[in-house]
N, C-alpha and C positions, 0 to 999 in steps of 0.2 A: 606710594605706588607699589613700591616694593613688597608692602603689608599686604596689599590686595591681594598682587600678584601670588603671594604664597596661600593665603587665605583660600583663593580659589584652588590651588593644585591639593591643596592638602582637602578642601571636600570634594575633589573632584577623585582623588587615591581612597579616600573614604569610600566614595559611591562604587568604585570599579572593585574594589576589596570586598563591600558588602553583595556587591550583583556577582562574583565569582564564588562566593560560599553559597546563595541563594541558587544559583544555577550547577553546584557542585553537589549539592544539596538533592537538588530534583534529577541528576543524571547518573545518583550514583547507583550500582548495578547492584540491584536485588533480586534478581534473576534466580529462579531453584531451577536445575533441569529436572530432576523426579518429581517436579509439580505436573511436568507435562508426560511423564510415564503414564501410559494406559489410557490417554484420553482419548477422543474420539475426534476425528480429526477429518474436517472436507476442505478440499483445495481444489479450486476452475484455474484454467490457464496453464495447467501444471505438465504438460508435457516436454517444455523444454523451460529457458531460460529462468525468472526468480520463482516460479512456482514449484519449476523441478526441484530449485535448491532447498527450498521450504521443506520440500517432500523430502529430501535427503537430509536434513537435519530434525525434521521429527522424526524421521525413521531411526533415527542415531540416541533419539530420547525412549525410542521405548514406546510409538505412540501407535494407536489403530487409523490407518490411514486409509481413505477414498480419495483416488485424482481423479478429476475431469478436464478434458480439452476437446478439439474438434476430431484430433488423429490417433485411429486407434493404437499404428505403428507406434509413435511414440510415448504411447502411456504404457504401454506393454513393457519399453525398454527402464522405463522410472517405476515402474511395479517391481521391475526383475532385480533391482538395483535396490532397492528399498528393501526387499527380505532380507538379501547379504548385510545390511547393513546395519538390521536389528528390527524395522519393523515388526509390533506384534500378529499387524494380518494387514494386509493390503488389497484391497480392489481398485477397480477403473472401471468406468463410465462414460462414454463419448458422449456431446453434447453441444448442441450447435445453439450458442446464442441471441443467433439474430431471428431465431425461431422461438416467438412467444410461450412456447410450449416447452421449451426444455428446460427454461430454470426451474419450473416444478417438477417438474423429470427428474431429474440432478438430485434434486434435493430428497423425492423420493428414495427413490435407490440409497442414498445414502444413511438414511433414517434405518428403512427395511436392514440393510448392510449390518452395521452398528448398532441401532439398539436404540439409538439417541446422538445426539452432538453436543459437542465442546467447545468444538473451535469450528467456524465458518472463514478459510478464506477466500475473501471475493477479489480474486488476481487475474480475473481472462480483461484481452482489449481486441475489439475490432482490428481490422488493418485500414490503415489508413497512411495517406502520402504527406511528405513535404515539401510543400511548396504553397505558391501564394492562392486562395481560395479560386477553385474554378467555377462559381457560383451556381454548384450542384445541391440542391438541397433537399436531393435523397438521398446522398452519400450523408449527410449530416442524419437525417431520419436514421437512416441506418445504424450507426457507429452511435446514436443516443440509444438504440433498445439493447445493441452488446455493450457498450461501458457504462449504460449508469437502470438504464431500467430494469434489465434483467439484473441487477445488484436489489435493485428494492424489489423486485419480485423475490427471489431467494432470500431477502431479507424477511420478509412476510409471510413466507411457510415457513421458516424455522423459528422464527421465534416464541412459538407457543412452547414446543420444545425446549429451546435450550431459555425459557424462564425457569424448566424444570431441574437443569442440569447447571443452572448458573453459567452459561455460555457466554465466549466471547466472541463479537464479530468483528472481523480484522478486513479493514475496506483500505485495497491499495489505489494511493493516488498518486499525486504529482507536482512537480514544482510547477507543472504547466495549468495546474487546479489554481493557486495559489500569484502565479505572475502570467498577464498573457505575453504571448513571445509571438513572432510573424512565422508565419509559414504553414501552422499547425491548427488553424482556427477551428476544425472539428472537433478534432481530438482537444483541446484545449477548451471547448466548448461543456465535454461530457465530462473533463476533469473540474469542473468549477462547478457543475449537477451535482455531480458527485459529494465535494466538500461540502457545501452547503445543505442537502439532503441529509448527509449522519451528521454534517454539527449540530442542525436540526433536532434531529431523531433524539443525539445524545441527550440533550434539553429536556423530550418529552421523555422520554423514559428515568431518566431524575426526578421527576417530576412525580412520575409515578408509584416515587421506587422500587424500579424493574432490577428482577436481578444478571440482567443481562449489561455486557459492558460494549462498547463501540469505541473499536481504537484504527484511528487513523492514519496512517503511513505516508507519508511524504517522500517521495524520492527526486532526487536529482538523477545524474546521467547517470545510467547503470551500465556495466560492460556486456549485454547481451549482445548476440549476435545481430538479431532484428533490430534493435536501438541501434547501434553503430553503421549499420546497412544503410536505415534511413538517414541520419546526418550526416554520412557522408559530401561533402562536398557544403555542407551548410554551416558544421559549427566546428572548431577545435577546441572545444570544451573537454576537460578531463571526467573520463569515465571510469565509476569505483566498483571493486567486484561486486558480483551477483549474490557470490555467498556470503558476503559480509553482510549485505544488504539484507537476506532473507533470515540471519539470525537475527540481526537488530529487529526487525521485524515480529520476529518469536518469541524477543525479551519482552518486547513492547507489549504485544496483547497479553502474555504472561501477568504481565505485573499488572493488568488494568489498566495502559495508560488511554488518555482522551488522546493526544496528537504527538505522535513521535518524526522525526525525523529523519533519514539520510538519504548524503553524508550530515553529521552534526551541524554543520554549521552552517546549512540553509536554514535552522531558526532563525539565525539573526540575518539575514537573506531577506524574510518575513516581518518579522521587527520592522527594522529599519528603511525596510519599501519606502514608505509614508510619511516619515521621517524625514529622509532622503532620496527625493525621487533619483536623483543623479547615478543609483547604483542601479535602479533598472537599465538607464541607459549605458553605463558601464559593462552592463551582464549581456546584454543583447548587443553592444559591437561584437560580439563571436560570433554571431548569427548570423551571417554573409554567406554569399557564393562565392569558394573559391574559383 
């Protein structure tokens, strides 16, 4: 028994030994920041919280940046911020989402701007509430053409383009793509569009090999103003900064990846769902009213 017993520990320190070089392996940082000097660079949502940071951290590369959000106010002040901070040239372009007409709007402007595109990222989200469904299902219409339509729309005028420029498109989602949680069924509805749509995408354009790349972003709870507003009172889950989150981010489509993560360690969040239903229900005791 005792033979077993060690038989199994020692393949079981095997397997965790070989998954930690295999996963040390694929996370380790090969990041160049002068790959992303001079490129050309669109960001939606970018007026405040992880969009802003994005824009402050390309600006910090050296990059030619266009933000778009809904408020002119505050792209003006992430414009004003981004020159100081190195930006090569900076514009904005307000843009309202839920309006079929602006994702090619947006993307205009940005082309005419630049010259061409690099990087597409698709970071705006509707608003939407927490709480348990009030079985609205125009608010759900709604909040599908700003989080996930309007992403394949602006997917679809640029990419003729950036086949030309070897472009990468960087589609932010969510853990709420990924696991459903209560209270969020809209928003939690356009995040699972979402996912599925560019894993999709990524498939056919390998297929045909495009030289365009599709990298996916996953996040968990991020310390935005807005994200913390709304869970108030529903979850005491730990919140990771925004800026961390919008460099991982910048490493991520940098290098080409298909599906990056944070914080880290919602992959095995992912993993292990399937595996182990027990940790959804673990994850989601936070989810209460206090």
């Amino acid at each position: 028994m005792e033979s077993i017993i060690m038989n199994q520990f020692l393949y079981l320190s095997f397997f965790l030994l070989a998954a930690s070089a295999v996963l040390a392996y694929m996370w380790r940082d090969t990041f160049d920041a002068e790959s992303v000097q001079g490129t050309r660079v669109l960001i939606t949502g970018a007026s405040k919280g992880i969009g802003e940071q994005m824009a402050h951290h390309y600006a910090r590369f050296g990059a030619n940046i266009v933000i778009s959000a809904r408020g002119e106010d505050g792209l003006k002040k992430v414009a004003q911020k981004c020159v100081k901070l190195g930006a090569q040239k900076v514009s904005y372009v307000t843009g309202d989402m839920s309006d079929p007409a602006d994702p090619d709007r947006v993307i205009r402007y940005a082309l005419d701007k630049m010259g061409g595109l690099d990087y597409l990222v698709l970071n705006h989200v509707g608003n939407s509430y927490v709480e348990f469904w009030n079985r609205d299902p125009d608010h759900v219409r709604t909040l599908m053409q700003v989080n996930f339509v309007s992403y394949v729309q602006m997917t679809a005028a640029a990419l003729p383009v950036m086949e030309k420029s070897r472009g990468s498109i960087i589609v932010i989602s969510s853990m709420a793509g990924k696991l459903a949680s209560p209270y969020v069924a809209p928003y939690t509805s356009t995040k699972f569009a979402v996912n599925g749509f560019f894993n999709t995408l990524q498939h056919e354009l390998a297929i045909q090999k495009s030289n365009v790349s599709v990298t996916i972003m996953i996040l968990g709870l991020i310390d935005t103003e807005t994200a913390l507003n709304k869970i108030k009172g529903f979850s005491s889950m730990t919140a990771y900064p925004a800026g961390e989150a919008a460099l991982s981010i910048i490493k991520a489509a940098a290098t080409r990846q298909k599906e990056a993560f944070y914080p880290w360690f919602h992959y095995f969040t992912c993993l292990f769902r399937d595996w182990f239903p027990f940790i959804k229900d673990l994850m989601l005791s936070d989810l209460k009213k206090q």
